[in-house]
N, C-alpha and C positions, 0 to 999 in steps of 0.2 A: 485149763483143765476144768472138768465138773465139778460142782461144788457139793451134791450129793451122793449119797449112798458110795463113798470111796469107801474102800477095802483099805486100810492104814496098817503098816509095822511099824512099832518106836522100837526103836533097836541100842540097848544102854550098854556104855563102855566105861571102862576103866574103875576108878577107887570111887566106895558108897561110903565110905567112912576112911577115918585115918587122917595123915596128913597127907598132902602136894604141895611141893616146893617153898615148905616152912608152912604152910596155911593148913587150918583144919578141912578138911571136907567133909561139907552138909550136904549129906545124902535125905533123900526121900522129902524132903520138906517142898519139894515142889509139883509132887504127883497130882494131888488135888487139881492145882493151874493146867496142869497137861492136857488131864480127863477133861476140865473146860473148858479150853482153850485153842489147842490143837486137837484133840479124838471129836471133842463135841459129839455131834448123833451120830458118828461113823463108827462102821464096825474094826474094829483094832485087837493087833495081837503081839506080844511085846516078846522078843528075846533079850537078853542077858548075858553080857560076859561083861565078869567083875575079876577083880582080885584080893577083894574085899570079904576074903572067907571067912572074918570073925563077925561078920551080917550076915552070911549064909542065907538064914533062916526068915530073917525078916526082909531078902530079898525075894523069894520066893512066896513069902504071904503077902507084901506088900504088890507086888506086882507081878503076879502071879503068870511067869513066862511060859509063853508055848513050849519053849526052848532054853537050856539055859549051859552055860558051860562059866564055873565060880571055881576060881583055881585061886594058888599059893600063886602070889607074884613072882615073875620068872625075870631073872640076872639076865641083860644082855647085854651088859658090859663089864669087862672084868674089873675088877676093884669099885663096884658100886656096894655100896652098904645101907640099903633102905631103913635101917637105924639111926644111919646120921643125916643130920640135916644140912642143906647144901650150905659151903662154902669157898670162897673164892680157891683155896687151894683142892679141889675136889668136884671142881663144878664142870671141867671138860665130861668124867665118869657121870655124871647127874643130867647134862645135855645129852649124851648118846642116848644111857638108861630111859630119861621119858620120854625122846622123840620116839623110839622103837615101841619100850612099853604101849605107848598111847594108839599108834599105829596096828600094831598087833590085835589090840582088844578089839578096833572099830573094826578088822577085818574078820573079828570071829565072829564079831555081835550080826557082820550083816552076811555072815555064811552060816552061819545058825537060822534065820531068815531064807536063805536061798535053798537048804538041806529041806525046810518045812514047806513052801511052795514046789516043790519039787516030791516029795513027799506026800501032798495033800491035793497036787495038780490045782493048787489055783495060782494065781499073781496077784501081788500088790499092788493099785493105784499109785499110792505114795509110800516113800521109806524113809522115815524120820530117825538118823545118829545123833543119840544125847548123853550128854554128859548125865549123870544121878544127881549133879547140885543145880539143873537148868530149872527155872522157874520162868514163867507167860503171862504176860497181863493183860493180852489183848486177844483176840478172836484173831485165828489163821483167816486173812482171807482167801480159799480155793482155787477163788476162778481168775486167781492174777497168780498162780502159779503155771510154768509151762513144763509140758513134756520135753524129755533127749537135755535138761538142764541142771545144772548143779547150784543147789542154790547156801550159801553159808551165812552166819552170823555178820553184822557189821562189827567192828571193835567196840569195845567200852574202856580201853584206854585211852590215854593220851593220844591226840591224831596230829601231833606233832614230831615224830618221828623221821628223821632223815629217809629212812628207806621207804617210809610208811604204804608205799604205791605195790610195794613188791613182797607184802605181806598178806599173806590172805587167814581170816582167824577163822578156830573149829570148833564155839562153843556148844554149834548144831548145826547138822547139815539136812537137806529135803532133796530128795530128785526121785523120779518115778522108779520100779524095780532096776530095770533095764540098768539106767542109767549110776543105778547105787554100786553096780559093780565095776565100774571106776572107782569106787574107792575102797572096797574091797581088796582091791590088787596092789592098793598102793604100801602095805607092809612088804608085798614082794618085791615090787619096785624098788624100795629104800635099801633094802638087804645086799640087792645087786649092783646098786647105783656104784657104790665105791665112796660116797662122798660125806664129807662132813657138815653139817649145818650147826648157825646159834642158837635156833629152836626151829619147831615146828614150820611156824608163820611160812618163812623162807622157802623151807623143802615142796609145800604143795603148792607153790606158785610153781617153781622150778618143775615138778612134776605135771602140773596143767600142761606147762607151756609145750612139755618133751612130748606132750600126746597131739601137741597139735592143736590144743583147745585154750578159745579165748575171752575176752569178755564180754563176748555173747551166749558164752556156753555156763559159764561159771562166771554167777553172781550173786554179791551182796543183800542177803536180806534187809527188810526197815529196821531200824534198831527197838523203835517203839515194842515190838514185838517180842521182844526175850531180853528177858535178863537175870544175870547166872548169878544164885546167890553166894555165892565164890566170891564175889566182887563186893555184896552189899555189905555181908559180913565183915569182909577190911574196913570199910569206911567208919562204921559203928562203934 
């Protein structure tokens, strides 16, 4: 792909504050790295879907979306209580609840995105899905990104893992417009699938695979390249 004058959407999902899965989320602390990092001198336009309505306000100054849809978190599993914090006797209700939650948000963030180029008649070069705790230390490089491809985070956990080969992670995803709407569709996908997953990881291999697409389609970004302060914060 070029490495100039791209047209970019950062497209943010899910909690800017609050907790997930017992962990604080530190939102906004990594905007600055983004604007450096990934936007650099490219022109960028950012939507927003949060659930995170007690930031409201400073996600719309902070990151001032083209677009933005900031809802009350929405119950998709009966008997989940986003008051309590997960444990083993309540953690089935807690895995449905965030696989769907998480799903849902990246497909509004990147149909918020598709509403405004459709809208505005232009397209995107690149569409960047981020978490609001992703933090960058290193320059994107452009022109080792390819079109028609899906490109996601490597792990920052343990790569020891029994399954480990059959998990793919969603700290941030890249693929050109076109191709972002594969992941858009995958909250409808899960909804109809019927089936139960241990998390995330799991379901969008399973979902790659059922499209037909493989590891030349959907690939591993360097890790050097992103790191979510989600993680740094535990260690500290």
């Amino acid at each position: 792909m070029k490495s100039k004058d791209l047209k970019i959407a950062i497209c943010f999902r899910g909690l800017a504050s609050g907790v997930s899965k017992n962990v604080s989320v530190k939102g906004f602390t990594g905007w600055e790295s983004i604007k450096e990092h990934v936007i650099q001198d490219h022109q960028y336009d950012v939507f927003a879907h949060s659930w995170s309505v007690d930031v409201k306000d400073r996600i719309l100054e902070v990151y001032n979306p083209a677009l933005s849809i900031i809802e009350d978190q929405k119950i998709f599993k009966k008997g989940y209580d986003p008051k309590l914090q997960i444990r083993k006797d309540n953690k089935e209700e807690w895995v449905e609840q965030i696989i769907k939650s998480n799903l849902y948000s990246l497909s509004k963030s990147i149909s918020l995105k598709n509403k405004y180029e459709k809208d505005n008649k232009i397209k995107y070069d690149l569409v960047w899905i981020l978490r609001y705790d992703m933090t960058f230390t290193r320059d994107i490089q452009y022109d080792k990104i390819e079109k028609n491809k899906i490109y996601y985070s490597k792990p920052l956990h343990n790569t020891r893992l029994p399954n480990f080969k059959k998990m793919i992670w969603d700290h941030f995803w890249v693929a050109d417009s076109d191709t972002s709407r594969i992941l858009e569709k995958s909250y409808g996908a899960l909804a109809t699938s019927g089936k139960n997953y241990k998390n995330i990881h799991y379901w969008y291999d399973d979902y790659f695979h059922d499209l037909g697409l493989t590891g030349d389609d959907v690939l591993s970004y360097t890790p050097e390249n992103s790191v979510a302060s989600y993680y740094i914060n535990q260690k500290k």
